[in-house]
C-alpha positions in Angstrom: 40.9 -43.8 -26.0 38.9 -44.3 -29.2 40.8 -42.6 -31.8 37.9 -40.7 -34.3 40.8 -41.0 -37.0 42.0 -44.0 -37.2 39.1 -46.4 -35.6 42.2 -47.7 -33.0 40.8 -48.3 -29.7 44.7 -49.5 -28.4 46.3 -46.4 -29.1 46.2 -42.6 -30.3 48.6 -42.6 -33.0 46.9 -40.6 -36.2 47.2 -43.0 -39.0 45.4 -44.0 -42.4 44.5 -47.8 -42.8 42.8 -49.8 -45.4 42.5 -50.1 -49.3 42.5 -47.0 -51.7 38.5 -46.8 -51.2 38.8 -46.2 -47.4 41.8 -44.2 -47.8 39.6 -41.9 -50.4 36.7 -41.7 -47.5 39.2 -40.9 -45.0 41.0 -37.6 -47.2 41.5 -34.6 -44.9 38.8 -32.7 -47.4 36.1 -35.1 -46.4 37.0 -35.3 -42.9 37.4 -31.6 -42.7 33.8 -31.3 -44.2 32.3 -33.8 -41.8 34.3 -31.6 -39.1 32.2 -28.6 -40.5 28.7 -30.0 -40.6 29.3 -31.3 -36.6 26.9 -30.1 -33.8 29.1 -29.5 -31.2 32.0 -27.3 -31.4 35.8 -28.0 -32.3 39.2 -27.1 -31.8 42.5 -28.1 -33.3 45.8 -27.4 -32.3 49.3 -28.3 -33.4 52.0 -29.7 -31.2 53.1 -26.1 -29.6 49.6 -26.0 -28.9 48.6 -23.0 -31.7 45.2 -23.0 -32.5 45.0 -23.9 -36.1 41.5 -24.9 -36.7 38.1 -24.3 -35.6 35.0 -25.3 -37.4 31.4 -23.2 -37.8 29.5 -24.1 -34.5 32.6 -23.2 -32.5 32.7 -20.0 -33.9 29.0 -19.7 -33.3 29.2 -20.6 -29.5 32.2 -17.9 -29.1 30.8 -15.4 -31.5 33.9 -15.7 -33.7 37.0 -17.0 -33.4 40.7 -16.4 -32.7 43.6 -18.5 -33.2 46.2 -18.3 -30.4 49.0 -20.1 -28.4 48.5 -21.7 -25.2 50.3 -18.4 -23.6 47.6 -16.6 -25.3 44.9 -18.7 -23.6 43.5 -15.9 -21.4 41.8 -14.6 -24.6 39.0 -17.1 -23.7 37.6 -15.4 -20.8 35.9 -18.7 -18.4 34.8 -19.1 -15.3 34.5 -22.6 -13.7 30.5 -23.4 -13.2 30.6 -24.8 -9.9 32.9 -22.2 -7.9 33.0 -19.4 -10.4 36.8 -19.1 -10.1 38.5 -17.8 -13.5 40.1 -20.0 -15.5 43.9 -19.3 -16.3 45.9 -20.1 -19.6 47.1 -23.1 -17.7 43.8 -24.5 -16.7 42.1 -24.6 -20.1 41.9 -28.2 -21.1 43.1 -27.6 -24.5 46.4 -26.4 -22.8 46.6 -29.3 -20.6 45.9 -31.8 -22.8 49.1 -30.2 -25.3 51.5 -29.7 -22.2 50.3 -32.7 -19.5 48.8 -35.3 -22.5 46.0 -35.0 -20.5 42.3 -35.9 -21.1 39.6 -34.0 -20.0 36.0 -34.5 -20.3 32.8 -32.4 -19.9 34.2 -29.8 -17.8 31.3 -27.9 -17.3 32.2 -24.1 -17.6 30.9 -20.5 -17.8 32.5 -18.3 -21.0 32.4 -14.5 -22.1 31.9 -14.6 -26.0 33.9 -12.0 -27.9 30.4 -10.5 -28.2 30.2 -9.9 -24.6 27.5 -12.2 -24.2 27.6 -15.5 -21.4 27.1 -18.6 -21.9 27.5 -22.4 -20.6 29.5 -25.0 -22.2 30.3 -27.9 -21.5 33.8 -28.7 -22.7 36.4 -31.4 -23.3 40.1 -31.8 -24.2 42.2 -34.9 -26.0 45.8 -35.3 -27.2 46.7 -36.8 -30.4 49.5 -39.1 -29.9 52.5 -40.7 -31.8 53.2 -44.5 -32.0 55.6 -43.2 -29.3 53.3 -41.5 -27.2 54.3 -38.1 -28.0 52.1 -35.2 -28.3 51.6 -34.2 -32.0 48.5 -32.2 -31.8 45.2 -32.1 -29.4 41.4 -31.3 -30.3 39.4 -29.9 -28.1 35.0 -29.8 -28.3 32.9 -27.3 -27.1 29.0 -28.2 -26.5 26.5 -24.9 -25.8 24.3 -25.9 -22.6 23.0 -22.7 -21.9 19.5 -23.6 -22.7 19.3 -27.0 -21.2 21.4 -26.0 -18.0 18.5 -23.1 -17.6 15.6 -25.1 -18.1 17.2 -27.3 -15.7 17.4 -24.6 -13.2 13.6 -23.8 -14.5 12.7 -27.4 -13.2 15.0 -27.4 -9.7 13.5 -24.3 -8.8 9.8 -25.6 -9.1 10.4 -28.3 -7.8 11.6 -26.7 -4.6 9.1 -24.0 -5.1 6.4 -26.1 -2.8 9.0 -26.9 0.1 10.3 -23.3 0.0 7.5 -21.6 -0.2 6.4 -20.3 3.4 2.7 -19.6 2.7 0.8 -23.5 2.6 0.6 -24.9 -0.7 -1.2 -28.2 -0.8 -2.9 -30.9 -3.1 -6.6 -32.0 -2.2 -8.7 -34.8 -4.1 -12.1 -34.6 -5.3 -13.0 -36.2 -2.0 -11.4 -34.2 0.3 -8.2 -36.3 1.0 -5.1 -33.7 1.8 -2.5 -35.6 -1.1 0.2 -32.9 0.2 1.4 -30.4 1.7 4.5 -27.9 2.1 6.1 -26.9 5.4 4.4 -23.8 5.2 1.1 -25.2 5.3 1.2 -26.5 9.2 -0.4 -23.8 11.2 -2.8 -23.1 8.3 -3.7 -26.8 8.7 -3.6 -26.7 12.8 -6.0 -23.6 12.4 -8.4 -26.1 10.6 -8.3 -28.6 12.8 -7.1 -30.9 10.2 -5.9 -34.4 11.6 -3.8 -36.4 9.1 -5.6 -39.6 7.3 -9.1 -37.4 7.8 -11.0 -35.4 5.2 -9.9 -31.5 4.9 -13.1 -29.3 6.0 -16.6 -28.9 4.5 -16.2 -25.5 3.2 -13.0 -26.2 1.5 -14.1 -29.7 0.7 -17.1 -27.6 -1.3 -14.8 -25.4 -2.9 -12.1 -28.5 -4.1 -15.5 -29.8 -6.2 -16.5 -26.7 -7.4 -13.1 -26.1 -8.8 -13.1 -29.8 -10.7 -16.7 -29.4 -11.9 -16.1 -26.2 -13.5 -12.6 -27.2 -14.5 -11.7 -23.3 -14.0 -9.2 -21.8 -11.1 -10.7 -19.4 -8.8 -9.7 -17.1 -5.7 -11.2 -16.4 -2.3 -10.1 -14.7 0.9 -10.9 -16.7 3.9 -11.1 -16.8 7.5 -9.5 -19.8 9.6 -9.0 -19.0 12.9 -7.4 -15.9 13.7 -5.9 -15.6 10.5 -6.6 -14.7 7.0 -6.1 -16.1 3.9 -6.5 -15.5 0.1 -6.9 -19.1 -1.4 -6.4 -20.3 -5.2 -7.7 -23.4 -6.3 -6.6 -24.9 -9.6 -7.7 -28.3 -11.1 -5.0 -30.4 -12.3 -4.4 -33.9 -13.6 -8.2 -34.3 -15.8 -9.8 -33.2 -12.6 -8.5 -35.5 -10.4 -7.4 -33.3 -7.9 -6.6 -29.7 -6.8 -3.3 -27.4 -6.0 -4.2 -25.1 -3.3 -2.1 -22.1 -3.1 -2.4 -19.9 -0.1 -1.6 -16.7 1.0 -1.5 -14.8 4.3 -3.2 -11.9 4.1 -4.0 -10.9 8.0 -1.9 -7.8 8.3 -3.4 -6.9 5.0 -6.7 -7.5 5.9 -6.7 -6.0 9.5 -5.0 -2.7 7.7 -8.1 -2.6 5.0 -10.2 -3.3 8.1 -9.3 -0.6 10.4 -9.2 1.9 7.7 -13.0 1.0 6.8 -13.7 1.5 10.3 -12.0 4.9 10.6 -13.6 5.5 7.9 -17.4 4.8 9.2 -16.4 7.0 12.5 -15.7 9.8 10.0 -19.0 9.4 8.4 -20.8 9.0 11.6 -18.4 12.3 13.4 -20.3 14.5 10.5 -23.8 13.1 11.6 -23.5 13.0 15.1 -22.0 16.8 15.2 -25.1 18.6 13.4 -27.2 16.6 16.2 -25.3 17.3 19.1 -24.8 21.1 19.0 -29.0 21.4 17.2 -29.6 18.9 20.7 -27.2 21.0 22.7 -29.2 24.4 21.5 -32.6 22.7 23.0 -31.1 21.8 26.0 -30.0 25.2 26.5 -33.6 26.8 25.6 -35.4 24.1 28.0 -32.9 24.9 30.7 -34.1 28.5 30.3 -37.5 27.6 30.2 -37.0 25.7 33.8 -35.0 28.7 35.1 -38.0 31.1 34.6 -40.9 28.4 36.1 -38.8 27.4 39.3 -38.5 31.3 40.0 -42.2 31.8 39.7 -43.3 28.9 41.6 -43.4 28.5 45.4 -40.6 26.0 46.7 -42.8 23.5 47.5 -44.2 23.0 44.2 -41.1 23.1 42.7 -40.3 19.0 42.9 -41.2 18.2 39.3 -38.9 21.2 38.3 -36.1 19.9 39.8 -36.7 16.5 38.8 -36.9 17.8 34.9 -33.0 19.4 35.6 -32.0 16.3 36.9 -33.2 14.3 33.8 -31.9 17.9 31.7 -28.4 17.2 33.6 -28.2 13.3 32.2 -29.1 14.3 28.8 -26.8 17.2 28.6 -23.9 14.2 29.9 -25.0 12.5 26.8 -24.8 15.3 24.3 -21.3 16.1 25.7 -20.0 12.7 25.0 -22.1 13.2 21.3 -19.7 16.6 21.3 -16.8 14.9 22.5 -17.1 11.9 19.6 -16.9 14.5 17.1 -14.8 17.1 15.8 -15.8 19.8 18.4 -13.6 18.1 21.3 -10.1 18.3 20.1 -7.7 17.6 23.0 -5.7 20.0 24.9 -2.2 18.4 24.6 0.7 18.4 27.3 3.3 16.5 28.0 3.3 14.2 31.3 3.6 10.7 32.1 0.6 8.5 31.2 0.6 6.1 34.4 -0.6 8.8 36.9 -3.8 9.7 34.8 -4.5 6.1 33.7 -4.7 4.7 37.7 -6.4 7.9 38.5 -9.5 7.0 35.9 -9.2 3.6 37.2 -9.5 4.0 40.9 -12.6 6.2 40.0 -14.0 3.8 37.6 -13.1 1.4 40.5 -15.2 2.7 43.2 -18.3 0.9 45.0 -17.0 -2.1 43.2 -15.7 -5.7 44.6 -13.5 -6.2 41.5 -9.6 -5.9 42.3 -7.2 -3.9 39.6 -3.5 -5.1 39.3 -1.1 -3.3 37.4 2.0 -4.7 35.3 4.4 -2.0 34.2 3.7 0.7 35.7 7.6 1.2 37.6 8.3 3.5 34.8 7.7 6.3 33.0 5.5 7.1 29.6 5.8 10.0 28.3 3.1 11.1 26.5 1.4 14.2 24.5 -2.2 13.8 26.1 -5.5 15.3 27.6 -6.1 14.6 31.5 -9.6 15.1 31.1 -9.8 12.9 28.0 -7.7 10.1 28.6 -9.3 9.8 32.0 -13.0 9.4 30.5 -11.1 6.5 27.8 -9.9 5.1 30.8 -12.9 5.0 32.8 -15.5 4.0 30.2 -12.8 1.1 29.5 -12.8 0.1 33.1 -16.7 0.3 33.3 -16.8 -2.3 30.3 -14.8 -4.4 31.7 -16.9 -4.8 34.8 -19.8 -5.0 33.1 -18.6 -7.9 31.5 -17.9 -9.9 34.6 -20.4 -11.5 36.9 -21.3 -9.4 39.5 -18.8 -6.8 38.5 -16.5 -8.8 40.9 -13.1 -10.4 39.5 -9.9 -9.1 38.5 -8.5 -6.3 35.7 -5.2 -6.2 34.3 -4.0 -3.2 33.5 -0.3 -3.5 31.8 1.8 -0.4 30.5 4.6 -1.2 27.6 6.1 0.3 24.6 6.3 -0.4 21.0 7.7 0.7 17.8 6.3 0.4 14.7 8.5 -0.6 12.1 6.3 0.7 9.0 2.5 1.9 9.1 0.3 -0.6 10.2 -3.7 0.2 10.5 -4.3 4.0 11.0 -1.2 4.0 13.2 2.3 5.6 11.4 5.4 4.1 12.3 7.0 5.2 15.1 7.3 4.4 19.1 4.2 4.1 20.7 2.9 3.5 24.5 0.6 0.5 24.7 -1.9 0.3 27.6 -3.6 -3.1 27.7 -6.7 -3.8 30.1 -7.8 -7.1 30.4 -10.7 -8.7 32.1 -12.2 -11.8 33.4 -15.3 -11.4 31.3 -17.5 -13.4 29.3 -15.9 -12.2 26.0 -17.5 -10.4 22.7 -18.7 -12.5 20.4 -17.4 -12.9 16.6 -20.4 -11.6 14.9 -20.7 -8.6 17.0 -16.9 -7.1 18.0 -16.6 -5.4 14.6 -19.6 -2.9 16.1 -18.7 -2.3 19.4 -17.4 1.1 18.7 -20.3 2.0 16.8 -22.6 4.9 18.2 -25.2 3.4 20.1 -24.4 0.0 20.1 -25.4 -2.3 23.1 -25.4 -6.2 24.1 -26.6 -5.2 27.8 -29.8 -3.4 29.1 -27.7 -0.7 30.8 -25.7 1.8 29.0 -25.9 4.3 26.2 -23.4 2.2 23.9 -21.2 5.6 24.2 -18.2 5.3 25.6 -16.8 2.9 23.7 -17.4 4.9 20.5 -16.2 8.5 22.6 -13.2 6.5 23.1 -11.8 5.7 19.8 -12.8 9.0 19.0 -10.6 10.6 21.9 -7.8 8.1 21.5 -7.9 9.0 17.6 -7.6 12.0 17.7 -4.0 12.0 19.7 -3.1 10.0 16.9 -3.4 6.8 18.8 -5.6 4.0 18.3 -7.9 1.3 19.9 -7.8 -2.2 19.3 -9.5 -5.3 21.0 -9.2 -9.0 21.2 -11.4 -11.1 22.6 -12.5 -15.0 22.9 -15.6 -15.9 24.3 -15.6 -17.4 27.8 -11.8 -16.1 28.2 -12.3 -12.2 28.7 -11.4 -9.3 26.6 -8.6 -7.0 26.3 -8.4 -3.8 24.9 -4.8 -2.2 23.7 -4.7 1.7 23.6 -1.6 3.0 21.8 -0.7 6.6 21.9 2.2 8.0 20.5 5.6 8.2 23.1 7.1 11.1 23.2 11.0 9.6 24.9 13.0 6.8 24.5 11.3 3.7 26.9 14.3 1.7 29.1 13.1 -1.4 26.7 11.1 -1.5 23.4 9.1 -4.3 21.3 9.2 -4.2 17.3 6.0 -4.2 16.0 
């Protein structure tokens, strides 16, 4: 060891060489002064291994200072940095250096000042030997690495921040070259379509040079697939390229999205009720009307009479579906099991038809709080759609029965256990631009219909505290999932 003292790099012994001049630069008063005016902190401690010195940075590290005896050690409250274990009189370097002559150096450790407060040090131990290689005293130094072990931690931890992070974070250059990207980043770069050594896609590639021309970050919410993201693009480097930080928003954005649409349907439930029962009220005077002429007319001139009722009967149908979407049809709730009264509406829907339904589920029971008369029109207008959307009405429906339980809200739907009813066809599909309206009132993409019973659906299925929801591809069919509430435990649930 190189001896601080003395200059001997053979040995430890503490001595005092050279002429009167040297000996005068080496006194104990100047030494002890450079000792004073050191950055890093120091102990010294006589042969028993009492603390008998400490300078000013020591005392600043531990908030003050206390001179004790190795048996006394556990006054300095540490904690070994890489397994947190406590350190014991024993352990302390200081100690072992006095009792073992043993060196120890940068022994990276966690201490309680006598302030209370933490910190990191980093701390070593020496022995000061005799020409005979006895212990005569040891020194030990103390170096405060709080800071730079936390700004090291500051560093580690962004540097991991783009592998750990599970939403895609990725690097793009003004020409649209993907320079990285996390882990988290693959399905949002399989929903693009992105193949690695090509250019990312035009409407990002648009955004990456609008970000570098202006030189300023900026947000948007995107859609890619069947997913949504929000997006933040920040230029980086003298605009040479762009950090892409993403974030998946779909569960947000399908909440926000059903909640708009319930409330539209509550807007449109106000309208359509003023027009129903003021269309209701005609229908009911014209009726009367009828009544009185068919009684005053002979029965063979009666033939446009009874062709008016017939044409009265259809628009009464569709005033009691206009009652029905509103607030004036509130269900008459019983308990029952849901299967019964879904293949019921089904086999009627089913009639005259070529089309073939199969069920999956439907072994067990589903108990439910519902309307029979309700729930079977749901059912039925669902059924129709789906035939309507297949060539020729022929092909096959699915009709599968399961359970679910919500975890936390989700949509307009609470959590809780609900009974899921899925019908699937073999239809075209509904396009993108369009399946956002298909329960509005009135809405249509064929030539027959009233572009009702979608909308008197969702109503129905809304009020029982359920809800409607559809997905659909074009050229692979359409399903539509109707959840009500479950009223008993099923034999086997899915977590939603």
């Amino acid at each position: 060891m190189h001896d601080p003292v003395s200059g001997d790099q053979s040995g430890s012994t503490v001595t005092t060489a050279g002429n009167e001049e040297s000996s005068k630069l080496l006194s104990t008063e100047t030494l002890f002064r450079v000792l004073e005016e050191m950055p890093i902190g120091v102990y010294i401690a006589d042969k028993e291994g009492q603390i008998i010195y400490g300078n000013s940075e020591v005392k600043k590290i531990w908030s003050g200072m206390r001179y004790v005896g190795p048996d006394d050690f556990c006054e300095y409250k540490g904690w070994w940095l890489d397994s947190g274990e406590r350190i014991t009189s024993e352990q302390w370097a200081l100690s072992r250096a006095i009792k073992q002559s043993e060196q120890s150096q940068d022994e990276e450790i966690i201490i309680e000042c006598f302030d209370g407060s933490r910190k990191i040090i980093r701390n070593s131990a020496f022995p000061l030997l005799d020409e005979e290689q006895n212990v005569t005293g040891a020194f030990a130094l103390n170096q405060d690495i709080t800071a730079q072990k936390s700004y090291i931690g500051e560093i580690e931890h962004l540097a991991a921040f783009p592998s750990n992070n599970p939403n895609p974070v990725l690097q793009i250059s003004s020409r649209g070259a993907l320079l990285y990207h996390n882990p988290g980043s693959e399905r949002f770069l399989s929903d693009l379509g992105y193949a690695e050594g090509t250019k990312i896609n035009d409407e990002l590639c648009d955004i990456v040079k609008e970000t570098l021309a202006n030189g300023k970050s900026r947000q948007t919410d995107m859609q890619i697939a069947d997913r949504y993201y929000s997006l933040t693009f920040t230029p980086v480097r003298e605009k040479e390229y762009v950090n892409v930080y993403g974030m998946d928003i779909t569960a947000r954005w399908l909440a926000q999205h059903a909640l708009h649409k319930y409330n539209k349907l509550e807007s449109l439930r106000h309208l359509a009720a003023g027009i129903a029962h003021d269309f209701n009220n005609l229908l009911a005077g014209i009726y009367g009307c009828i009544d009185l002429a068919q009684s005053e007319c002979p029965a063979v001139d009666c033939s446009y009479l009874d062709t008016a009722l017939t044409t009265m009967d259809r628009a009464r149908t569709i005033t009691q579906q206009l009652i029905t979407f509103t607030r004036g049809g509130e269900p008459d709730l019983r308990e029952d099991d849901i299967v019964s009264c879904i293949r019921t509406g089904a086999s009627l829907a089913m009639e005259g038809t070529t089309a073939i339904v199969k069920y999956s589920g439907e072994e067990r029971s589903y108990q439910c709080r519902f309307d029979t008369v309700q729930i079977d029109q749901v059912i039925r207008n669902i059924v129709q759609n789906a035939l309507q959307a297949m060539p020729d009405g022929g092909g096959i429906i699915t009709i599968a029965f399961d359970t679910i339980t919500l975890l936390q809200h989700s949509g307009t739907l609470s959590e809780g256990r609900y009974v899921k009813i899925s019908v699937s066809d073999q239809g075209e599909g509904i396009a993108p631009d369009v399946i956002d309206q298909i329960f509005d009132p009135f809405f249509t993409t064929r030539g027959v219909g009233r572009g009702l019973g979608l909308t008197t659906s969702i109503s129905i299925v809304t009020r029982h505290h359920g809800t409607i929801e559809v997905e659909s591809r074009q050229g692979n069919g359409s399903t539509f999932h109707i959840y009500l509430p479950a009223m008993t435990s099923p034999h086997s649930d899915s977590a939603g």
